[in-house]
GUNU-632286 format. One line per field, with one value per atom (N, C-alpha, C): residue number from 1; residue in one letter; x, y, z; atom name. Coordinates in Angstrom, 1 decimal, m for minus. Example, Ala and Ser with C-alpha at 12.3 -4.5 7.8 and 13.67 -1.06 7.14 Angstrom:
k: (1 1 1 2 2 2)
r: (A A A S S S)
X: (13.2 12.3 13.2 12.8 13.7 12.9)
Y: (m5.7 m4.5 m3.3 m2.2 m1.1 0.0)
Z: (7.8 7.8 7.8 7.1 7.1 7.9)
a: (N CA C N CA C)
END
This chain:
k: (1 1 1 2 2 2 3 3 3 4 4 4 5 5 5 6 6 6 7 7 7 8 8 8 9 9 9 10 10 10 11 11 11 12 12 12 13 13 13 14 14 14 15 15 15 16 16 16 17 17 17 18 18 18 19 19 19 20 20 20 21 21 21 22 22 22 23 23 23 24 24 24 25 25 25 26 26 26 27 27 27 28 28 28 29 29 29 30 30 30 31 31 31 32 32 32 33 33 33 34 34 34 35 35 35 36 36 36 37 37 37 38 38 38 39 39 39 40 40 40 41 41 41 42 42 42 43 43 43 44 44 44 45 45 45 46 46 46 47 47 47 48 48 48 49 49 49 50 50 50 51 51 51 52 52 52 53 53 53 54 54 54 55 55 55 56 56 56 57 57 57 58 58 58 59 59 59 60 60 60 61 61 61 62 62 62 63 63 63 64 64 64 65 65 65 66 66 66 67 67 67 68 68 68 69 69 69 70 70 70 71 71 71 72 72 72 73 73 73 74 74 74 75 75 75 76 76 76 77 77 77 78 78 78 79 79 79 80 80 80 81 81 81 82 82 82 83 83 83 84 84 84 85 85 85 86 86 86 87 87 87 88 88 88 89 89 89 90 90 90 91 91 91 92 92 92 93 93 93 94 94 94 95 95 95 96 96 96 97 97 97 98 98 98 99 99 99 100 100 100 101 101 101 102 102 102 103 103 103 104 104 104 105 105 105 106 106 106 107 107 107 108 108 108 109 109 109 110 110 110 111 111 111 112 112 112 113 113 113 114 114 114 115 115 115 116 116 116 117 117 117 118 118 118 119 119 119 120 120 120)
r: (X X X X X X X X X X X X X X X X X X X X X X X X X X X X X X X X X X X X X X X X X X X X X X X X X X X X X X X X X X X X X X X X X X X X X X X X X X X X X X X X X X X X X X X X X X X X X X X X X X X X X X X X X X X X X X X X X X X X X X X X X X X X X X X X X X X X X X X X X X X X X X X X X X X X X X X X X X X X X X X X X X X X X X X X X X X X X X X X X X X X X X X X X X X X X X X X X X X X X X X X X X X X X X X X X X X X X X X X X X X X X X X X X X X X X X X X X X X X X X X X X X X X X X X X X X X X X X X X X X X X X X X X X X X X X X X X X X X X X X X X X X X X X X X X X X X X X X X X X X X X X X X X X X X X X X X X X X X X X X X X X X X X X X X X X X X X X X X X X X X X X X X X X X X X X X X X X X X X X X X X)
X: (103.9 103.3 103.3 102.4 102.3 102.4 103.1 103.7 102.0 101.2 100.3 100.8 101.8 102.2 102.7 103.0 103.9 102.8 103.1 102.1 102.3 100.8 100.6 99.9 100.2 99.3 99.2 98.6 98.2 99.7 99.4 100.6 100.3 99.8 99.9 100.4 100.2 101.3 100.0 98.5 97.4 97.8 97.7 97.9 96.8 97.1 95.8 96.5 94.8 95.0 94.2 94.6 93.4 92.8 91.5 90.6 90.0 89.9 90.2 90.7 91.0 91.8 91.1 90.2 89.5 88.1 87.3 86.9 86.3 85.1 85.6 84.2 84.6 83.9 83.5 82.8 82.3 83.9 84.6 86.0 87.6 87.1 88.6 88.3 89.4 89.6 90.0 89.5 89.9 90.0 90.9 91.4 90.6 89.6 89.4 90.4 90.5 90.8 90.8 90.9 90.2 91.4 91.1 92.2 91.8 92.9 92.9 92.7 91.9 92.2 92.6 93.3 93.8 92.8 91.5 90.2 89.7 90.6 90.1 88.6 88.6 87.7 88.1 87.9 88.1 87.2 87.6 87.4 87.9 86.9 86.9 87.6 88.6 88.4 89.3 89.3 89.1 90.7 91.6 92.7 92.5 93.3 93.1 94.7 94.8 95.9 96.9 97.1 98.8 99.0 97.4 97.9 97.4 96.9 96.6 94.9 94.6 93.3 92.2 90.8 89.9 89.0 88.6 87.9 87.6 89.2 88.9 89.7 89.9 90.4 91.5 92.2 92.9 94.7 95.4 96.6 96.9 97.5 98.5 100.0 100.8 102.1 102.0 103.1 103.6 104.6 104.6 105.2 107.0 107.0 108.4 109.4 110.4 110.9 112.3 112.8 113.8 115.1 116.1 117.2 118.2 118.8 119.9 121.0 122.3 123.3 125.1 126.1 127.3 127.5 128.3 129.2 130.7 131.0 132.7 133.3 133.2 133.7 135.1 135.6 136.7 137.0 138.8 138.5 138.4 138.1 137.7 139.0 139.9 141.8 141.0 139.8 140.1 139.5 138.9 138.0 139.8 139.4 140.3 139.8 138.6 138.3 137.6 138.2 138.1 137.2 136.5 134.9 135.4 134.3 134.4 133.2 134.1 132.7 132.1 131.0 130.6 130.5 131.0 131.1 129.6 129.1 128.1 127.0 128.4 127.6 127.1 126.0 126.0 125.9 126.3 126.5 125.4 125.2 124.4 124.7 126.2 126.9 127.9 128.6 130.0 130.8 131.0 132.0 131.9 130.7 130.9 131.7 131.3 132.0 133.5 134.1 135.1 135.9 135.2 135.9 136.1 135.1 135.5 136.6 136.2 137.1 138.5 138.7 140.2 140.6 139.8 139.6 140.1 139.5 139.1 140.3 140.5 141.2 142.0 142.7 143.5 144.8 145.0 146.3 145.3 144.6 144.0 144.2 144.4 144.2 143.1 143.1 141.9 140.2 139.8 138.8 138.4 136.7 136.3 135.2 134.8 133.7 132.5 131.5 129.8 128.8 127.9 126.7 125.6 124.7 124.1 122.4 121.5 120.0 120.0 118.8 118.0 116.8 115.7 114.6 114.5 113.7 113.6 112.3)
Y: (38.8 38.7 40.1 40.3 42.0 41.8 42.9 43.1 43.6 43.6 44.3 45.4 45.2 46.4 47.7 47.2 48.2 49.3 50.7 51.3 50.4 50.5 50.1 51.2 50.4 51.2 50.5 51.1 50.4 50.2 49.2 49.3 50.6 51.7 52.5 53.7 53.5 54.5 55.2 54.7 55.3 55.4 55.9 55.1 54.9 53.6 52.6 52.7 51.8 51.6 50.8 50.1 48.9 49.6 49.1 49.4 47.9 47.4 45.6 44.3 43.6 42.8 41.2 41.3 40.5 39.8 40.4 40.2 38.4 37.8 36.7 36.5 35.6 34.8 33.4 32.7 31.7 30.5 30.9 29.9 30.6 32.1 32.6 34.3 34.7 36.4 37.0 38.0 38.9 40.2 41.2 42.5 43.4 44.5 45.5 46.8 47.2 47.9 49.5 50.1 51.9 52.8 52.8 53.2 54.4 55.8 56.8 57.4 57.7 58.2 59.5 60.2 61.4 61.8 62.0 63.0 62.9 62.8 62.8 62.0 61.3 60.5 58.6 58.1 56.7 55.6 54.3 53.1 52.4 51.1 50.3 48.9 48.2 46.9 46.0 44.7 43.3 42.5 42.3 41.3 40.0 39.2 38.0 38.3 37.1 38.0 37.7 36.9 37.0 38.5 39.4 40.6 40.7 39.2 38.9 39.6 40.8 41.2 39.8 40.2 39.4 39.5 38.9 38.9 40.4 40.6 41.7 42.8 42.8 44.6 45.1 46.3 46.9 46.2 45.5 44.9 45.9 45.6 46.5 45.8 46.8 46.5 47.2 47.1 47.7 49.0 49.7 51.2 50.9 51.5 51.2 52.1 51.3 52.3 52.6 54.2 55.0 55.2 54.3 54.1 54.9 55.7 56.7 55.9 56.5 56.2 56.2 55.8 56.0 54.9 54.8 53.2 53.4 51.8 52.0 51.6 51.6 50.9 50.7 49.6 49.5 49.2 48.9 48.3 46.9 46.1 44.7 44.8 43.9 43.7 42.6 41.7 40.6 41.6 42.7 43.2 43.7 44.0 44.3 45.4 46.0 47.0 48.4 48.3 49.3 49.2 47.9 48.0 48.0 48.1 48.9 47.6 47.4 46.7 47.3 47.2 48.3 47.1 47.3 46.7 46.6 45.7 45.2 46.7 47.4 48.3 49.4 50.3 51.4 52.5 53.7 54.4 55.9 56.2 57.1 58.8 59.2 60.5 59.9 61.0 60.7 60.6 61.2 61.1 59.7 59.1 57.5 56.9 56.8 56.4 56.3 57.5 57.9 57.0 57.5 56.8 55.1 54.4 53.3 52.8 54.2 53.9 53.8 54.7 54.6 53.9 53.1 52.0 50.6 50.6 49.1 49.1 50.4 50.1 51.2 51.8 52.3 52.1 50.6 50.2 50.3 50.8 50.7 51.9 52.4 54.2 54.2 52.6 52.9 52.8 52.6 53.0 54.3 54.3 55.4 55.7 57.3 57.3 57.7 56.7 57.4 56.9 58.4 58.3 58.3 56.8 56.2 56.3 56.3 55.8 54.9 54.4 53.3 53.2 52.1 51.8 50.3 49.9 48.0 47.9)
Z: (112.0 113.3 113.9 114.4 114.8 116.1 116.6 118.4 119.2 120.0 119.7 120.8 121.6 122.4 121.5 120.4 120.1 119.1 118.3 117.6 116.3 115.8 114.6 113.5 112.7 111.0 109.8 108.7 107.7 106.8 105.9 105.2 104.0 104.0 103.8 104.5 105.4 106.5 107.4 107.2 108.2 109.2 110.5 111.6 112.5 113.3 113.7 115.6 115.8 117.1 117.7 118.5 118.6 120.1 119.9 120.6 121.5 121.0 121.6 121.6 122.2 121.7 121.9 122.4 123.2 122.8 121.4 120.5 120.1 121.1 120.6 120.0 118.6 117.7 118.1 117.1 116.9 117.7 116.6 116.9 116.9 117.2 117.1 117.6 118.8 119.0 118.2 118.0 117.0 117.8 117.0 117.5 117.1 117.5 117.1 116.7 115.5 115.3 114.5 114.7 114.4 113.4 112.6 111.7 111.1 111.2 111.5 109.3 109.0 107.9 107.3 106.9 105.8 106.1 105.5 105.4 106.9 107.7 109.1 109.7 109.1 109.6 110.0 110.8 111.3 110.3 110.3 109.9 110.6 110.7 112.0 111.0 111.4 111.2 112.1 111.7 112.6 111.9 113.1 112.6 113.6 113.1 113.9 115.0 115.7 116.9 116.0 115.4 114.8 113.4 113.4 112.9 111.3 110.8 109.5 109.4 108.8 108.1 108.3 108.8 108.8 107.9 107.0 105.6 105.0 104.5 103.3 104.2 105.7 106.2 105.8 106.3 105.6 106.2 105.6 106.3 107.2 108.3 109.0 109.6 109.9 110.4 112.0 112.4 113.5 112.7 113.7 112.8 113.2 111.6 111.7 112.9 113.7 114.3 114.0 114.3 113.5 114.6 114.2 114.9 114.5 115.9 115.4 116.3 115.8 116.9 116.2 116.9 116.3 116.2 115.5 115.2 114.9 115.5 115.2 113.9 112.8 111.7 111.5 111.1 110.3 109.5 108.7 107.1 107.6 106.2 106.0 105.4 106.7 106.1 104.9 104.4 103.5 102.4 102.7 101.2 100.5 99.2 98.1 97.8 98.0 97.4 98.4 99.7 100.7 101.0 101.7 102.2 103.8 104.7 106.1 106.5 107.8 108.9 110.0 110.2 111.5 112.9 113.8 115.3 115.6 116.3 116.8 118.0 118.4 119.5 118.9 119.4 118.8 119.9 119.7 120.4 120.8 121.7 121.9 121.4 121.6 121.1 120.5 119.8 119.4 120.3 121.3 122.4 123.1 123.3 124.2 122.9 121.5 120.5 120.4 120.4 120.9 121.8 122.9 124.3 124.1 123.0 123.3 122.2 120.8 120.1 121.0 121.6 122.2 123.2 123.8 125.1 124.5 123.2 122.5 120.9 120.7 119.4 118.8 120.5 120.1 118.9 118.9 118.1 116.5 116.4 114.7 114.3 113.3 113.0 111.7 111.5 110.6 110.9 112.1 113.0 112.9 112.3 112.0 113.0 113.4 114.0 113.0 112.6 111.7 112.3 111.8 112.5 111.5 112.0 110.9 111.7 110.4 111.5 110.1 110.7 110.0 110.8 110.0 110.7 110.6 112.0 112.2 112.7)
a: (N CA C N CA C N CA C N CA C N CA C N CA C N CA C N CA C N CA C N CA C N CA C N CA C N CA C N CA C N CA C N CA C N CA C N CA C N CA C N CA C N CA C N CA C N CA C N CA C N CA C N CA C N CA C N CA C N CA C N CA C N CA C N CA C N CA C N CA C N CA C N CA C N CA C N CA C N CA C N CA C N CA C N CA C N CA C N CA C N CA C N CA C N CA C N CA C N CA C N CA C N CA C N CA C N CA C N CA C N CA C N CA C N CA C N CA C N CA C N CA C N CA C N CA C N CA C N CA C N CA C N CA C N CA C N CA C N CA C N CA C N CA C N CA C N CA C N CA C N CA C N CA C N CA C N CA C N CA C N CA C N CA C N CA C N CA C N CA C N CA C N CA C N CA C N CA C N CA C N CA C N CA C N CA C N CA C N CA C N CA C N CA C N CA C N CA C N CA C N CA C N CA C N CA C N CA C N CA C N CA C N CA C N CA C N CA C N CA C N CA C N CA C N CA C N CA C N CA C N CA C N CA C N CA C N CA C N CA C N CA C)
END
């Protein structure tokens, strides 16, 4: 299901942009959309609203987005083989990190502070 607020692109990594959304057919709205090519030139094509290609266009996603931040990990007292769990929060600097490390878990010394990204 594609966000349509959010940026999109091809599942090639073009990137796209809708130009309408409003698009109506015989028995169904469709999205205009303009997709940016490498050789600098545009292509136009049509998704239906839930994002699925209309006879034959080029798939697209929403762009992936790239998550930085700190985390609190600790050991897994049940792993046997020194695996680490990361706490639910994530942190903006090392220092907020920090501060909650020692707010929240002072009594642990095995509380680590790492800084991880990912994309969702």
């Amino acid at each position: 299901m594609i966000d349509w607020d959010k940026p999109i692109e091809t599942l090639t990594g073009w990137p796209a942009k809708v130009i309408s959304r409003d698009y109506k057919t015989f028995n169904e709205t469709l999205c205009l959309i303009q997709i940016e090519r490498p050789a600098g030139t545009s292509l136009m094509g049509w998704h239906r609203q839930d994002g699925s290609p209309f006879e034959g266009d080029y798939p697209i996603r929403n762009v992936k987005e790239k998550i930085k931040g700190w985390v609190l990990m600790r050991p897994d007292r049940d792993s046997m083989d020194g695996r680490y769990l990361a706490n639910s929060c994530v942190y903006n600097s090392e220092a907020e990190a920090n501060m909650a490390k020692d707010t929240w878990f002072s009594a642990d010394p095995g509380i680590k502070t790492v800084y991880l990204t990912w994309e969702e």
